[in-house]
Phi, psi and omega in degrees: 000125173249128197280118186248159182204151171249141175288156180284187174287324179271352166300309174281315175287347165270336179267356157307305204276337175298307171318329194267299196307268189344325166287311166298340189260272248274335161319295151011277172271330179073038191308151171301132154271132144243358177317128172244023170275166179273005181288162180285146161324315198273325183283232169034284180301342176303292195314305195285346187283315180303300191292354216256332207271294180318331154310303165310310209300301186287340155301335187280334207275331166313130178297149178094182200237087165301308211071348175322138171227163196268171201238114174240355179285175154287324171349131172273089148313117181286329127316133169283311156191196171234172180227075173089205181275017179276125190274169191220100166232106180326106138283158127242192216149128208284305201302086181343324166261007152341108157335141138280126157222139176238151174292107163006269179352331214278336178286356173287329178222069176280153202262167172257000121215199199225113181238163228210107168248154177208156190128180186211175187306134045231025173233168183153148203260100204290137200235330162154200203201160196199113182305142172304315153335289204281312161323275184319311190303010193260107188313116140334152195207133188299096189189136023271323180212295164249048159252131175289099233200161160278118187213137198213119179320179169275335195275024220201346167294132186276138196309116167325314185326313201286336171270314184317319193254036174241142141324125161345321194278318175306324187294286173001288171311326208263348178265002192281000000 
């Protein structure tokens, strides 16, 4: 079961400016493009700040106490947010039938899990998750095209649902 949601107006105006800051610190810092989308960098960062708000937004709408909170620093966090002490880090991605894909790299300081959003503003489709365990444990593959990415179907995913009805103390368990 996949969970969709529209960001409110004030939601949308936090992951522009957030999305905007994020894009200027890493100018900045003078971070490596690896992107192969034809989207601008500031856009690419709008889109990633809007799923990670969206994420959370569908964690508060659930019975139980996530605690997700949104990440408003700049900081390359290695976590997006946690659910209790488990760290999370949200992809998005416009296309709908989208791969979660995470970067090779991401496993040296891997998060414990990896969830997977699509859509684009003011919407989005929470799509599924995956323990970082599992995830890594998946050869890298040059894709979409000369990048090195983890790359794992929607269907290869675990039910939003499965994560969505667990306690913090259960997510715990289901990534053990």
């Amino acid at each position: 079961m996949n969970y969709q949601i529209t960001l409110d107006g004030k939601d949308v105006a936090l992951a522009q400016e957030a999305g905007t800051r994020r894009n200027e610190v890493n100018i900045r810092r003078q971070s490596e493009n690896k992107k192969v989308s034809k989207r601008s960098n500031e856009d690419i960062h709008i889109s990633g700040f809007a799923g990670e708000v969206a994420f959370v937004r569908i964690t508060e709408q659930v019975d139980g106490d996530f605690g997700c909170t949104v990440d408003l620093s700049d900081n390359h966090n290695i976590e997006d947010t946690r659910i209790g002490g488990v760290t999370v880090d949200v992809k998005t991605f416009g296309w709908d039938h989208s791969n979660l894909l995470v970067p090779w790299f991401k496993a040296y300081k891997p998060c414990e899990v990896y969830v997977l959003m699509t859509g684009s503003l003011p919407t989005f489709t929470f799509r599924g998750w995956i323990p970082g365990k599992d995830l890594f444990a998946t050869k890298p593959v040059l894709y979409p095209t000369t990048i090195l990415n983890h790359s794992i179907p929607q269907d290869q995913l675990r039910d939003p649902q499965e994560l969505l009805t667990s306690s913090p103390a259960e997510v715990r368990f289901l990534i053990e």
